[in-house]
Every structure is written in structure tokens, then in C-alpha cells.
MMTF fields as JSON, N, C-alpha, C and O atoms, coordinates in Angstrom:
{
  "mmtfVersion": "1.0.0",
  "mmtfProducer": "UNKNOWN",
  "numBonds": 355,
  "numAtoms": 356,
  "numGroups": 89,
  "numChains": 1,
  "numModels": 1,
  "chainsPerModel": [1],
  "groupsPerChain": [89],
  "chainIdList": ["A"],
  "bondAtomList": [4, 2, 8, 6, 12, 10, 16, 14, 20, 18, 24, 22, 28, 26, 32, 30, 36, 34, 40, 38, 44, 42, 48, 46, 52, 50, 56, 54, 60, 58, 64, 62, 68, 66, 72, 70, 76, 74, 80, 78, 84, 82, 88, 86, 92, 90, 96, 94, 100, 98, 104, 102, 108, 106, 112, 110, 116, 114, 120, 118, 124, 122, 128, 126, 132, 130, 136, 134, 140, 138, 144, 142, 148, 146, 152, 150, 156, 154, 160, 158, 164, 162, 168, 166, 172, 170, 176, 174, 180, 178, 184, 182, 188, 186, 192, 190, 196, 194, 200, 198, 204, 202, 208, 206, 212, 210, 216, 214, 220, 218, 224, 222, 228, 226, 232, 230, 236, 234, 240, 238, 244, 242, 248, 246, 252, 250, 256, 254, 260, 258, 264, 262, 268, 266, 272, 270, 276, 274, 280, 278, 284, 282, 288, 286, 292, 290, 296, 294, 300, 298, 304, 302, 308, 306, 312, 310, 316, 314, 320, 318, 324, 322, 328, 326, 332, 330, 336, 334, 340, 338, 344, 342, 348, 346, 352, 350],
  "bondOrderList": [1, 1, 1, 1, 1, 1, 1, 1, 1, 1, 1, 1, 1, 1, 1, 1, 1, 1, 1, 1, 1, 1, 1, 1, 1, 1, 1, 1, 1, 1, 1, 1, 1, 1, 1, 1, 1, 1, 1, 1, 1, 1, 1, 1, 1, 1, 1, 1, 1, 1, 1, 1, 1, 1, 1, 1, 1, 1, 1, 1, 1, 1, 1, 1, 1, 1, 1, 1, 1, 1, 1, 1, 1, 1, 1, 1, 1, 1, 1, 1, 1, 1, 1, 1, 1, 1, 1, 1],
  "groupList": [{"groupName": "UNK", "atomNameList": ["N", "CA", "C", "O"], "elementList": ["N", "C", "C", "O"], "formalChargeList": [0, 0, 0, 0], "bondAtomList": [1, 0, 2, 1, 3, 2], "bondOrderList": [1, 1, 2], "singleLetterCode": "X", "chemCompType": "L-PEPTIDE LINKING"}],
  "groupTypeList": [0, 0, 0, 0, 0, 0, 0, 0, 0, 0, 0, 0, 0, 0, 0, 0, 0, 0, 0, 0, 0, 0, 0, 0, 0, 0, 0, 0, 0, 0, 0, 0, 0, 0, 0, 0, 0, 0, 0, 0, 0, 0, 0, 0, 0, 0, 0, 0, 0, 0, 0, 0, 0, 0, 0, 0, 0, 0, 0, 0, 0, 0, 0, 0, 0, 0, 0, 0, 0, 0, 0, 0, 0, 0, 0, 0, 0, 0, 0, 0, 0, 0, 0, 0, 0, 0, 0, 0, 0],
  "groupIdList": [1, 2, 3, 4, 5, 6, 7, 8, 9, 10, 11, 12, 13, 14, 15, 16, 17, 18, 19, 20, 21, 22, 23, 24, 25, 26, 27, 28, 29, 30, 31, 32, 33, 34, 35, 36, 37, 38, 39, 40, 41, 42, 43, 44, 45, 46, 47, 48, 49, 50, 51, 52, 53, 54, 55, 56, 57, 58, 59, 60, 61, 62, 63, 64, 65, 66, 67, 68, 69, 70, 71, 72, 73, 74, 75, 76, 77, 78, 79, 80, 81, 82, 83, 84, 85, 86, 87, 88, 89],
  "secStructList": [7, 5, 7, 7, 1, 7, 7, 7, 7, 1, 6, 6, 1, 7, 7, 7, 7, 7, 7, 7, 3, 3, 3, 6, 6, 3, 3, 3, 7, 7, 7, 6, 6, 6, 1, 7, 1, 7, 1, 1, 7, 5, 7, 7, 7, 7, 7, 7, 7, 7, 7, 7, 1, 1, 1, 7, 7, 3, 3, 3, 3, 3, 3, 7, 7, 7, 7, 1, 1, 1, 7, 7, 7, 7, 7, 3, 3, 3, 3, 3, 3, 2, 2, 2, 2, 2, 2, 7, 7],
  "xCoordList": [93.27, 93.652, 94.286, 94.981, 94.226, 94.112, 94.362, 94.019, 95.178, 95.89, 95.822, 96.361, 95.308, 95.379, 96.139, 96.905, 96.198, 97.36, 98.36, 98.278, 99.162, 100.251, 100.931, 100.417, 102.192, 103.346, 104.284, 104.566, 104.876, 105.735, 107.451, 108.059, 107.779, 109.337, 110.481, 111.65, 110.069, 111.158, 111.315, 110.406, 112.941, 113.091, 112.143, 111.979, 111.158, 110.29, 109.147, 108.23, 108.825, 107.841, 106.411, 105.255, 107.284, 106.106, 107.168, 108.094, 106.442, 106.876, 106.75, 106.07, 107.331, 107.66, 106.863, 107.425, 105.439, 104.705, 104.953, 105.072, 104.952, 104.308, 104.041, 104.238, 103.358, 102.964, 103.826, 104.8, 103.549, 104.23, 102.87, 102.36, 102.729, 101.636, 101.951, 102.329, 101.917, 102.356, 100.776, 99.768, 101.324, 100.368, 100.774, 101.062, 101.034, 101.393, 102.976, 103.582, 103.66, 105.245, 105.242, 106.262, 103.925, 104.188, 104.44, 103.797, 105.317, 105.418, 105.024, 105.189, 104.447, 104.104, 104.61, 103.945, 105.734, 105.62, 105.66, 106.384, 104.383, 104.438, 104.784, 104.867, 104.93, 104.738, 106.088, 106.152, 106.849, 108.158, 108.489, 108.639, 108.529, 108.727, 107.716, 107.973, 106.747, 105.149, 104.974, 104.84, 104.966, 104.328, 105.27, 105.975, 105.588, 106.33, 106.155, 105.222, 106.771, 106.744, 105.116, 104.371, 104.794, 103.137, 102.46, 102.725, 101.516, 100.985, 99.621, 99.038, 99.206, 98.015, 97.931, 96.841, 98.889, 98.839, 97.636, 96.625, 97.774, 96.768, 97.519, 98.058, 97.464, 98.244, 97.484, 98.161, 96.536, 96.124, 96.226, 96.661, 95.933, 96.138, 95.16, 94.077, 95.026, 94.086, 95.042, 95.859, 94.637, 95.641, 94.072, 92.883, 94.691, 93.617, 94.651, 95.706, 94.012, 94.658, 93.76, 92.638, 94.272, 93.622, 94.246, 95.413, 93.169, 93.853, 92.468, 91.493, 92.783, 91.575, 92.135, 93.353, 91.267, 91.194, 91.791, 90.778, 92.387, 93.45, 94.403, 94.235, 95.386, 96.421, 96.544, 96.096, 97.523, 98.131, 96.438, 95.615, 96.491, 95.285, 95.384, 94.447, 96.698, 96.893, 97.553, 98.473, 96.741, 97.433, 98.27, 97.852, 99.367, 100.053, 100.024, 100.097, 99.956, 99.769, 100.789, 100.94, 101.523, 102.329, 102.694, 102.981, 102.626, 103.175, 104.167, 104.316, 105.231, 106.535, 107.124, 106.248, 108.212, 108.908, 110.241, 111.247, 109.686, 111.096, 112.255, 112.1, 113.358, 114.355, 115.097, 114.865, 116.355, 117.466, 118.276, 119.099, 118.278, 120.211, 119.505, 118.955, 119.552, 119.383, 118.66, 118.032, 118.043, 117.131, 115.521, 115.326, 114.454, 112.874, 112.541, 113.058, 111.772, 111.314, 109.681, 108.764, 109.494, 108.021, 106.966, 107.216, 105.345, 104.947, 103.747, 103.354, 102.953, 101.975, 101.554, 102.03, 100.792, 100.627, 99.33, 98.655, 98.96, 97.584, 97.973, 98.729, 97.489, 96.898, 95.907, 95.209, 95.314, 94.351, 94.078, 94.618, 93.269, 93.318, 91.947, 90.996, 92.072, 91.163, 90.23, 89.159, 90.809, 89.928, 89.079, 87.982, 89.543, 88.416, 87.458, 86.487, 87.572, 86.68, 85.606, 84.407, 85.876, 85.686, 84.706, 83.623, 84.993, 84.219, 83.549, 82.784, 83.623, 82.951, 82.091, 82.84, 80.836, 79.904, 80.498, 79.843],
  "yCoordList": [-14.831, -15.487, -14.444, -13.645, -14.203, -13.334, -14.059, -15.227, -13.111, -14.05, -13.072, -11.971, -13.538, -12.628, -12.76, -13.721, -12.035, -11.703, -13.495, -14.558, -13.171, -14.433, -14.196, -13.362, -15.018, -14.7, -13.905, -13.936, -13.008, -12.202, -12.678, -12.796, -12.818, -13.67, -12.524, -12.639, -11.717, -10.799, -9.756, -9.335, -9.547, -8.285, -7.523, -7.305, -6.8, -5.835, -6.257, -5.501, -7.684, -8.123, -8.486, -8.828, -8.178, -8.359, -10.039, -10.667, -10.177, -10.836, -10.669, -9.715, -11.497, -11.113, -11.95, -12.712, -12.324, -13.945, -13.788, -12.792, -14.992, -15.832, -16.955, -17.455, -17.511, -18.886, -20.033, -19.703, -21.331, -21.943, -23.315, -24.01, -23.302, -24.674, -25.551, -25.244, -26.765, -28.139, -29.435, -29.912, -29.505, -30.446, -31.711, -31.457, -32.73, -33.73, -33.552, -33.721, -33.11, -33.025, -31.755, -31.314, -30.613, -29.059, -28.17, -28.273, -27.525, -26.063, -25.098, -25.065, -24.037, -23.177, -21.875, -21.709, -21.099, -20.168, -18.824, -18.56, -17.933, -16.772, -15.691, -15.774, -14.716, -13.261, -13.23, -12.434, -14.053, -14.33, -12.679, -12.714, -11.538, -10.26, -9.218, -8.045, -9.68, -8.648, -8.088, -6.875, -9.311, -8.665, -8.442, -9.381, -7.015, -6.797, -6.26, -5.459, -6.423, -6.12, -6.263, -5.286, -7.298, -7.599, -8.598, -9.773, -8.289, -10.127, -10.409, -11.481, -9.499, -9.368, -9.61, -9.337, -10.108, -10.129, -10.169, -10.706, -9.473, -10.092, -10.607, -9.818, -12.142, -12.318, -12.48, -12.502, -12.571, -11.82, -13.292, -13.145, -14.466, -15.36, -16.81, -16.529, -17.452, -18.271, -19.444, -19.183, -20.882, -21.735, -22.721, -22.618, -23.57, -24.572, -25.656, -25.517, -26.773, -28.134, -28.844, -28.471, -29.569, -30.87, -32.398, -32.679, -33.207, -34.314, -35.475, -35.196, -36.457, -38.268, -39.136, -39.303, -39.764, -40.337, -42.03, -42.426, -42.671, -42.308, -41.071, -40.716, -40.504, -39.846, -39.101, -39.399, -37.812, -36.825, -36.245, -35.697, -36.77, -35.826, -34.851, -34.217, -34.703, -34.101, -32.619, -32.378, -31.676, -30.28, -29.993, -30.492, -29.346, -28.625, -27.129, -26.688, -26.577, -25.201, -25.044, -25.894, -23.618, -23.272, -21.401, -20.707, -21.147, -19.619, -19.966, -20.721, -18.861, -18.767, -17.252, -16.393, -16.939, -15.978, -16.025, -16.642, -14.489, -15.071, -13.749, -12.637, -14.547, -13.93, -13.582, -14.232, -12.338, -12.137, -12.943, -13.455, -13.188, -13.691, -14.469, -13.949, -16.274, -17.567, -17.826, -17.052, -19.567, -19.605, -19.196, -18.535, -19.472, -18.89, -19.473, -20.393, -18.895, -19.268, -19.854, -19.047, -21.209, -21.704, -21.0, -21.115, -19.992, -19.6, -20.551, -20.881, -21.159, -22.201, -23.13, -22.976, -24.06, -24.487, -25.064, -24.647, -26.179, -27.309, -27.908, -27.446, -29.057, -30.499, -30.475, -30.49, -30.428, -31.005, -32.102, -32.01, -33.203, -33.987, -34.298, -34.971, -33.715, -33.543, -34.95, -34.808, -36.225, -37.176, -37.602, -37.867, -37.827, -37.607, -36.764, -37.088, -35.464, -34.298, -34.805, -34.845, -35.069, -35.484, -36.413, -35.991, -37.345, -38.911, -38.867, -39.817, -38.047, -38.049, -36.64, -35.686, -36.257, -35.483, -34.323, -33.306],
  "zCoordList": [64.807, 66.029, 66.944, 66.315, 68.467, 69.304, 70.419, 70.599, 71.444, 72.365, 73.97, 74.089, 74.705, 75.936, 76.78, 76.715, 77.658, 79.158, 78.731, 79.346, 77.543, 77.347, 78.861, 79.606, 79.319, 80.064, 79.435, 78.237, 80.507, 79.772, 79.98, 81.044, 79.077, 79.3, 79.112, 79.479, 78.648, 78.242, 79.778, 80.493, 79.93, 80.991, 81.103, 82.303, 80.279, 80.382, 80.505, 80.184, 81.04, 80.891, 80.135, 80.387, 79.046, 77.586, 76.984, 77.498, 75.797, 74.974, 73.545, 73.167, 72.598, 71.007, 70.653, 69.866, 70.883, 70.567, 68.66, 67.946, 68.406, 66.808, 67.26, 68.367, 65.906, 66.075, 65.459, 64.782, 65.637, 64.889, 64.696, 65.574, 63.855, 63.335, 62.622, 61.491, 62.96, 62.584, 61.835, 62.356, 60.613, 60.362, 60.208, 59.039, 60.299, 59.325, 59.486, 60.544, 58.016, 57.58, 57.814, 58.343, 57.448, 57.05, 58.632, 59.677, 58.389, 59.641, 59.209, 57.99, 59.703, 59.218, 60.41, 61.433, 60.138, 61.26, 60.294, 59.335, 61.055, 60.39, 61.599, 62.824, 60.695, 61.969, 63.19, 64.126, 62.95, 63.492, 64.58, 65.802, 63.826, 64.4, 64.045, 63.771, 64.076, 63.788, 65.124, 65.282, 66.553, 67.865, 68.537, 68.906, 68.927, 69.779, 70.941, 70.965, 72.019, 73.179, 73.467, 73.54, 73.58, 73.929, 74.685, 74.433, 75.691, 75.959, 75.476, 75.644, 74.936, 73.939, 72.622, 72.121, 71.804, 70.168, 69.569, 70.023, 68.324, 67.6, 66.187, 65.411, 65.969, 64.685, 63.473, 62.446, 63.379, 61.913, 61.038, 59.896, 61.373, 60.83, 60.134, 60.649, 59.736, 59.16, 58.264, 57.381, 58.824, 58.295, 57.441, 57.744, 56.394, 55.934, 55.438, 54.819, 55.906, 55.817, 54.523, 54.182, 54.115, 53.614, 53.997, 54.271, 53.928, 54.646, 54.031, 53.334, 54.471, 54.601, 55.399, 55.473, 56.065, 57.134, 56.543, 55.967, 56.46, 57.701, 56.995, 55.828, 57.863, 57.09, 58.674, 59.781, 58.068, 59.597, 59.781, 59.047, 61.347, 62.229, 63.108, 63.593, 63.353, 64.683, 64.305, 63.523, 65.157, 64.825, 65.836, 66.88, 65.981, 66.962, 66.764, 65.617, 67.467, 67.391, 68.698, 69.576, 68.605, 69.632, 69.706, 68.731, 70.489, 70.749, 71.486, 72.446, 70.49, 70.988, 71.642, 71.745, 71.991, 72.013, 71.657, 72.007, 70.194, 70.002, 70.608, 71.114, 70.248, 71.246, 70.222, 69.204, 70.1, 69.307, 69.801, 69.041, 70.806, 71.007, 72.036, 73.007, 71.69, 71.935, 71.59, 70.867, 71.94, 71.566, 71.793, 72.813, 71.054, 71.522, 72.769, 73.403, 72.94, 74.391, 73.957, 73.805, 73.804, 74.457, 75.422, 76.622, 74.922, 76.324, 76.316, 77.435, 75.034, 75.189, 74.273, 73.148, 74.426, 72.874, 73.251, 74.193, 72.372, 72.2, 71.247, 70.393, 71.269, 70.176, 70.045, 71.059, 68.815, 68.549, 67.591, 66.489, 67.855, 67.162, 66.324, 66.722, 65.208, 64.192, 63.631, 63.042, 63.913, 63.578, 64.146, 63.655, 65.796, 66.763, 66.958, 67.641, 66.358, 66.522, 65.068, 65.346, 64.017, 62.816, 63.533, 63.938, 63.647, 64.131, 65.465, 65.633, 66.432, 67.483, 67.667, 67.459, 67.971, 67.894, 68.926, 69.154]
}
């Protein structure tokens, strides 16, 4: 997963992106301080769910920035909702 011209939030106009992925109950944030000073990342990543219909459908996915001192800064995210994609062509 690969990320282009992100926003840059930091004074120097880059950012510290990771991800954070939500399934269901599970979070998953990796790479917390892998990208630095960047609006290009590349995070190197691959997630796999299991699930049945009914049950959790919905993915959240989010890029953050993170910050030392406060909190992260939000630069984007998406939903996707996997049952509809499942059930509709």
C-alpha cells in the first residue's frame, strides 16, 4: 500500500503517515514511526480478514500523522463496506 502527494501537517511540510485499520472489534496500527518526514509513503503492508454474512462488514482504513508531543493528526481515510461489494456486482 502506497500513498501520494498526502498533506503535509508537520512545520516542514512533510508528514509521519501510518495506518490505522479497523475491522469489526480488531485495530490494527502498524508502522507507527517507519515514514518519516514524507508525503509519499510506502507502508509495506497487507491486512486479511475473515468474516460471514451477517457479521462486521465495514472496513475503516485511515492515515494518520503521528506527532511526538500531542495528539495525531488525521490526513485521510475511507469505508469500505465489504458486504455490499460481496453482494452487488
Amino acid at each position: 500500500m502506497n500513498a501520494y502527494n498526502l498533506a503535509g501537517l508537520d512545520l516542514d511540510g512533510n508528514s509521519d503517515p501510518y495506518t490505522v485499520v479497523v475491522f469489526g472489534d480488531k485495530k490494527y496500527i502498524r508502522n507507527k514511526k517507519g515514514n518519516k518526514s514524507t508525503r509519499s509513503p510506502t507502508f509495506n503492508e497487507y491486512y486479511e480478514f475473515e468474516t460471514s454474512f451477517p457479521g462486521p462488514s465495514t472496513i475503516s482504513i485511515k492515515v494518520m500523522d503521528y506527532d511526538t508531543i500531542g495528539a495525531d493528526d488525521l490526513i485521510g481515510g475511507t469505508t469500505i463496506d465489504i458486504e455490499s461489494r460481496f453482494f452487488n456486482k
